[in-house]
C-alpha positions as CSV (number, residue, x, y, z in Angstrom):
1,X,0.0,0.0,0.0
2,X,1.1,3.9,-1.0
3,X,0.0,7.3,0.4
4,X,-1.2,9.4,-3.2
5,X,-2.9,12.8,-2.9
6,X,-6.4,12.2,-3.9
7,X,-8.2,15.4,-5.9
8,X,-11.8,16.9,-4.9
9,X,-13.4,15.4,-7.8
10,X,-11.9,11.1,-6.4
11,X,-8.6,11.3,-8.9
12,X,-6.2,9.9,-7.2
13,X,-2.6,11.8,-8.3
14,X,-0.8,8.4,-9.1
15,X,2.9,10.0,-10.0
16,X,2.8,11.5,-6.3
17,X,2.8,8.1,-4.5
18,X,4.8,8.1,-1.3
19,X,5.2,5.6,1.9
20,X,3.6,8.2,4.3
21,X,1.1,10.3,4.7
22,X,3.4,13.5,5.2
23,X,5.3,12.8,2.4
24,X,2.5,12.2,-0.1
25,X,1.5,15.9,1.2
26,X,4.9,17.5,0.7
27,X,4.9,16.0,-3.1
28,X,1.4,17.4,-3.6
29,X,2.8,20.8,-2.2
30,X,5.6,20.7,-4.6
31,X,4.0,19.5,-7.4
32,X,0.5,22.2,-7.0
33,X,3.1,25.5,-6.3
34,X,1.9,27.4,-8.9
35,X,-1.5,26.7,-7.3
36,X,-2.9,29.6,-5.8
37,X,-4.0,27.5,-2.3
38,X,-2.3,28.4,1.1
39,X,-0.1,25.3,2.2
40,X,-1.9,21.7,3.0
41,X,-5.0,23.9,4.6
42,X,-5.6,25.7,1.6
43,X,-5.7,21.9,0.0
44,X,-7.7,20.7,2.3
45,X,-10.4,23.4,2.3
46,X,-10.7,23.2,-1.6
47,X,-11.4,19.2,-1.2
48,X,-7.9,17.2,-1.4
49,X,-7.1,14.7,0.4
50,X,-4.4,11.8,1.1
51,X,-5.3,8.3,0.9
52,X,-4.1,4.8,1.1
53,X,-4.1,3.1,-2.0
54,X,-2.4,-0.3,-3.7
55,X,0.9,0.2,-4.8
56,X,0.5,-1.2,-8.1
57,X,-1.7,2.2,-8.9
58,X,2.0,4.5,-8.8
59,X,3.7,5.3,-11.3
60,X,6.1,7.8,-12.5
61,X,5.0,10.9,-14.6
């Protein structure tokens, strides 16, 4: 099982995989800069999320 960053609309962000929960949110923050949300909170409030999935769903972009 992986940690991906999961979008408001249930797309789960498979080239952001990660073995914890606090990294899968640090690649999502990395990824999403140019995003115009505040940190993880801003993330949250628009609908993200962070969930475990299979493994075999990652892989690289």
């Amino acid at each position: 099982m992986k940690w991906f960053p999961v979008t408001p609309a249930g797309s789960p962000l498979l080239w952001l995989a990660a073995d914890t929960v606090d990294e899968a949110w640090a690649k999502l923050l990395d990824d999403a800069a140019p995003m115009p949300y505040d940190g993880r909170k801003g993330f949250e409030e628009r609908g993200y999320t962070v969930e475990q999935l299979p493994a075999s769903l990652a892989h690289d972009a």
